[in-house]
C-alpha positions as CSV (number, residue, x, y, z in Angstrom):
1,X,-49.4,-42.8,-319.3
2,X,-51.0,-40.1,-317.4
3,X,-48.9,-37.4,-315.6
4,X,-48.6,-38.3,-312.2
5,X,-47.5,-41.6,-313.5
6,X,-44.8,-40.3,-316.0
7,X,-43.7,-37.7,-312.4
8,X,-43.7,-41.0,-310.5
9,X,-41.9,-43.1,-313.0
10,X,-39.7,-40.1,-313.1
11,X,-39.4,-39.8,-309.6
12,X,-38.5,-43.7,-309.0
13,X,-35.8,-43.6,-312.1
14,X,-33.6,-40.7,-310.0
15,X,-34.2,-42.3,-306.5
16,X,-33.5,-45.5,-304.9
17,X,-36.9,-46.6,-304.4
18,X,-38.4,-49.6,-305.6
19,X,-39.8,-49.3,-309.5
20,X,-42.8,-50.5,-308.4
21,X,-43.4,-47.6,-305.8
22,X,-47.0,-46.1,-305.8
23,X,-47.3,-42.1,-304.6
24,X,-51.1,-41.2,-303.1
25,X,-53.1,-39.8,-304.9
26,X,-56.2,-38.1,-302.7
27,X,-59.8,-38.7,-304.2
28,X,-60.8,-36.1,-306.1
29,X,-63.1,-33.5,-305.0
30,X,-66.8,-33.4,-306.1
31,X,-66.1,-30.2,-307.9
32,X,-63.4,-30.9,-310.2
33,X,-65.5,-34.0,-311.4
34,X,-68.9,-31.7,-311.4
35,X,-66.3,-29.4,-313.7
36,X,-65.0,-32.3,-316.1
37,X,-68.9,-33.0,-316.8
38,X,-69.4,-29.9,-317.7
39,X,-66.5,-29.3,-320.0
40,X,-67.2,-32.1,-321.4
41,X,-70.7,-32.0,-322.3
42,X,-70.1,-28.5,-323.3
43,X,-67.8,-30.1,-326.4
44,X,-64.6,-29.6,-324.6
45,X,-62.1,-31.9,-324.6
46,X,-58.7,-30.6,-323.5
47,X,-59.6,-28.6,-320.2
48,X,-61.5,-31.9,-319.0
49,X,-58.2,-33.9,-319.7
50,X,-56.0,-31.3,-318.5
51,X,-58.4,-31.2,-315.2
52,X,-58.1,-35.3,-315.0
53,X,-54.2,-35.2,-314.8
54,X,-54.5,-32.9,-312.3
55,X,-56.3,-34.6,-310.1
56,X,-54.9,-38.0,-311.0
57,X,-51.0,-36.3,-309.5
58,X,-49.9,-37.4,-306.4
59,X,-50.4,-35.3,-303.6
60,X,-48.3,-34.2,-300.7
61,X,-50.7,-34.0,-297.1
62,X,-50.0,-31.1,-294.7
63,X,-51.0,-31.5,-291.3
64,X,-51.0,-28.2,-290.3
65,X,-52.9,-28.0,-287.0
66,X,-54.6,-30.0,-284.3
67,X,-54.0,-31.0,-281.6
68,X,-51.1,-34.5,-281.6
69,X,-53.4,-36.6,-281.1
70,X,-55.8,-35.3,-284.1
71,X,-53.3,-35.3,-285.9
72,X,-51.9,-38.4,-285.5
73,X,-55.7,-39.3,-286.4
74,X,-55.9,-37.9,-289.8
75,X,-52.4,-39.1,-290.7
76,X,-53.8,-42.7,-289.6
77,X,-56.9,-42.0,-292.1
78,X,-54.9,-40.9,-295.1
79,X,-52.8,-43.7,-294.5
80,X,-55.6,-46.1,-294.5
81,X,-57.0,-44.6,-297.7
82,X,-53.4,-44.7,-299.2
83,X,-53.6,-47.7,-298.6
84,X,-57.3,-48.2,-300.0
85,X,-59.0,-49.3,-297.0
């Protein structure tokens, strides 16, 4: 079980949302997977699994600035790939 699904499982245990609930987790960027490579051919194996969780947690979104209707954009868009369309 990785960590964001142990945190989730967790999280769902405490709270009265459905067991089955799924929290997003953002795609990760190119460098952390450019990183893992390199750990990993390097003869690494912890960091690179340590880096996977990491990436693999859910994620809170901040929408921070913009203007409403830019961010009522972006929060469209996250949902949509949230949702994995």
């Amino acid at each position: 079980m990785t960590l964001g699904a142990a945190m989730s499982s967790a999280f769902a245990a405490r709270s009265t949302l459905p067991t089955d609930t799924r929290f997003y987790v953002p795609k990760a960027a190119d460098g952390s997977q450019q990183q893992i490579a390199r750990l990993t051919a390097a003869g690494d194996k912890q960091d690179p699994a340590l880096i996977h969780s990491m990436v693999n947690t859910p994620q809170a979104v901040w929408f921070t600035s913009g203007t409403p209707e830019q961010v009522r954009q972006r929060v469209e868009q996250t949902a949509q790939r949230a949702a994995g369309k």
